[in-house]
N, C-alpha and C positions, 0 to 999 in steps of 0.2 A: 483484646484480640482485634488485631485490623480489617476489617470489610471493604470494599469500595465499593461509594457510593457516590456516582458520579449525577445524583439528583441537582437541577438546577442548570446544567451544562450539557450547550449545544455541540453535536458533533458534525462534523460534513463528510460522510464515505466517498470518496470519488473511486471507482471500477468495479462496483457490483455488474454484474453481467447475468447470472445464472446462480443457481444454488449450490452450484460448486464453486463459488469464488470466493476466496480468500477475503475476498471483502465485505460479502457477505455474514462469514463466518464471523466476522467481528463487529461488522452493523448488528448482528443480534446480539451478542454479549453485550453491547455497548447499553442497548435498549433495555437489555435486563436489568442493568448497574444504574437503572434512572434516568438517562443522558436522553435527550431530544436528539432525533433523527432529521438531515437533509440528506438524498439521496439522488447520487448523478446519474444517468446513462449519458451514451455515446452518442448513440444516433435511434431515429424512428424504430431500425430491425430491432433493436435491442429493447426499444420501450418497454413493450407488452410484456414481457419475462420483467422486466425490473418492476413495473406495475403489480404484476401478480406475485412479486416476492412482499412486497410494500404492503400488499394489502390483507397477506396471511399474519402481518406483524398484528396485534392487540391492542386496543383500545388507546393508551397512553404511549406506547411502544409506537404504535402509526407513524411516520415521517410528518415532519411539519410541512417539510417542500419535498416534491421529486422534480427536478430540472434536467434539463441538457445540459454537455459540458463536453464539447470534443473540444481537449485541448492541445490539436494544432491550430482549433481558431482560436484569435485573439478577444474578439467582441463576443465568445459566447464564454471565456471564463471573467471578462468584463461582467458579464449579464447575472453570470450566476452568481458572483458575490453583490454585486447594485441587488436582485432581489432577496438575498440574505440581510445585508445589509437594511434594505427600505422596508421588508416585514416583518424580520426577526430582531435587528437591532443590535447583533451580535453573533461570538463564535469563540469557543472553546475550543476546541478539539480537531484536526483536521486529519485527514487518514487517507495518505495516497498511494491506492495498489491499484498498478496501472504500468503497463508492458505493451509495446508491440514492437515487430519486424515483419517485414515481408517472408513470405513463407520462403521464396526462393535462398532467403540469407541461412536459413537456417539449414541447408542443404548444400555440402560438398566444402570444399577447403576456404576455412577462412581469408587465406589470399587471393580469391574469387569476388569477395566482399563487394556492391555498387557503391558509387557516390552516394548514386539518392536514396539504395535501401541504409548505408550508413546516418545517413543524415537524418533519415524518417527516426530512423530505431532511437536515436540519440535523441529526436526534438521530444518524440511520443515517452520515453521511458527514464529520461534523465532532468533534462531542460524543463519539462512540465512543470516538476517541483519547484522552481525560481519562483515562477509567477503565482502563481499557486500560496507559495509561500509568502510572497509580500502582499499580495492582498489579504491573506487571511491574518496578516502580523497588522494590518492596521485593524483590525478588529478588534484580534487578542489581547491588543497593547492598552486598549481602554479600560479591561477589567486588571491589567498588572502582571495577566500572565496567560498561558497557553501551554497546546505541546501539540507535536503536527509527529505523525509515523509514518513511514515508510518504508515499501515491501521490498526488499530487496536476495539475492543469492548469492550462494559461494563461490559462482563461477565469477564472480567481484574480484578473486584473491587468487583461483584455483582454473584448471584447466578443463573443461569440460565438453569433449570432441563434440561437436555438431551445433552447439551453445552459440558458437562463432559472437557475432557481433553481438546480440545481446548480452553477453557476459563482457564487452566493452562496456556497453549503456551500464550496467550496476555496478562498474568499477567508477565511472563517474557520477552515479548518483551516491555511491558512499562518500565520494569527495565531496561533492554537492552538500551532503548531509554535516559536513564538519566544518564546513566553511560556512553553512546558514546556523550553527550552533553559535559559534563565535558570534555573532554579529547579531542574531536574536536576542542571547545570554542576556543583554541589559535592559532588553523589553522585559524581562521574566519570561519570555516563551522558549521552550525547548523543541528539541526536536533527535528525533532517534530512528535507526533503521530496525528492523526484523526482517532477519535472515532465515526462511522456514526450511527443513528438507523437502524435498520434491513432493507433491501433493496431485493426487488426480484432479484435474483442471482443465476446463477446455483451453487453456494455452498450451499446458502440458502438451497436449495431442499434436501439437507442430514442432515439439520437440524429437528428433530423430534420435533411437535408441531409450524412450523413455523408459518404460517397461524391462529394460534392461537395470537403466540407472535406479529403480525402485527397489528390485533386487540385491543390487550391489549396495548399497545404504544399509538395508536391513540385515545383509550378513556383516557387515565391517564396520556397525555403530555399536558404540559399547551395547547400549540399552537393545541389541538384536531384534529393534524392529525400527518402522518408520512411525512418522508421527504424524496427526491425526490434525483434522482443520479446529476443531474445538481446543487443540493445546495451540495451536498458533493466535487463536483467537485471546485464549486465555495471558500469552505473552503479551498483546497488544494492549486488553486492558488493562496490565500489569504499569507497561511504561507509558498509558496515557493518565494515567490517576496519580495522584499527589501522593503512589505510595513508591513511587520513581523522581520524585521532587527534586530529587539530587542528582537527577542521571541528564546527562543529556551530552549529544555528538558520537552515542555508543552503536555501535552494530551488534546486537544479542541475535545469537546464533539459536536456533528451536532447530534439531536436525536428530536427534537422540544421541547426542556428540561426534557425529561425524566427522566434522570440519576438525576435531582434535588428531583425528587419527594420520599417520603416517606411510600407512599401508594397508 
């Protein structure tokens, strides 16, 4: 019988915010599976909540680092891997759920769309992953191997009124995601997306018609409900462990198979 047990390897959550985040839900699985914790916030507002999630973790489960990492700056995810690197020595694991848009994009007709909310949406929710990615790849490359996930949704593929430009951003971070497969593939590091159905989240809440879309999932997904941050969680450490060894440039769908349906 296969267990994962990812004892021995560090992982780096980058978008824990609050206890409802996605990211969260898998910093804890991760801790449970053995794995050493670094943990990002954004900025100062954010600390205290990221702080107080860090500190409800367990003795061994505790983060080694809680850092900053707004990554539209350049010198703070310089900073965050210089001190991963100078006191941990390393990196296994890297795990990017991390979204933004201006509120205003997410409100009225996609051909309304700004320059600079496109641009923002696109550096914060797609682009991040580049850098992100080749820093933690000179890491990974030292022990022969890694595997880096990413949060991504079906408005990537599908049409989702009020989504607007953000469902641009995850149609390019899935490419993003296929083209750093290739080209990691011969470090031994991988990398894969997770595409979850809609999850109560404080992003969520800037979504227009959320509450509605929650609805309509749980009637028109085979499995007639939605699904739960603990099953999202449990995909993630499904294809960050060696028992995904062979997976890699995939988007696995966790949605109770919605994305299959036609109608």
């Amino acid at each position: 019988m296969y267990q994962i047990d990812l004892a021995g390897k560090l992982a780096l959550v980058l978008g824990v915010a609050n206890k409802r985040s996605i990211a969260w839900a898998i910093a804890q699985l991760l801790a449970q599976a053995g794995a050493e914790l670094v943990l990002t916030y954004q900025n100062e507002r954010v600390r205290p909540y990221v702080e107080e999630l860090a500190a409800a973790l367990e003795g061994s489960h505790r983060p080694r680092l809680l850092l900053p990492c707004d990554v539209t700056e350049e010198d703070q995810i310089e900073g965050l891997f210089d001190r991963i690197e100078g006191e941990l020595g390393r990196l296994d694991l890297l795990v990017h759920s991390i979204a933004y848009a201006p509120a205003g994009e997410l409100e009225g007709e996609f051909l309304t769309t700004s320059r600079e909310g496109f641009l923002t949406t696109l550096e914060v929710s797609a682009y991040s992953l580049i850098p992100l990615a080749r820093r933690a790849a000179s890491l990974m490359e030292r022990q022969g191997e890694g595997a880096i996930l990413a949060l991504t949704f079906q408005a990537a593929e599908r049409v989702f009124p009020g989504y607007n430009v953000m469902g641009t951003a995850k149609a390019a971070l899935e490419q993003i995601i296929r083209q750093l497969a290739y080209e990691l593939g011969p470090k031994g590091i991988r990398i894969n997306g997770l595409s979850p159905g809609p999850l109560r989240t404080l992003a969520a809440r800037g979504i227009p018609g959320f509450t509605t879309m929650l609805k309509l999932h749980e009637e028109r997904a085979p499995l007639k409900r939605n699904v739960t941050h603990e099953e999202v969680a449990k995909a993630a450490l499904f294809l960050l462990s060696d028992l995904a060894s062979g997976i890699t440039g995939e988007v696995l769908h966790v949605d109770a198979g919605y994305h299959i349906m036609g109608v």
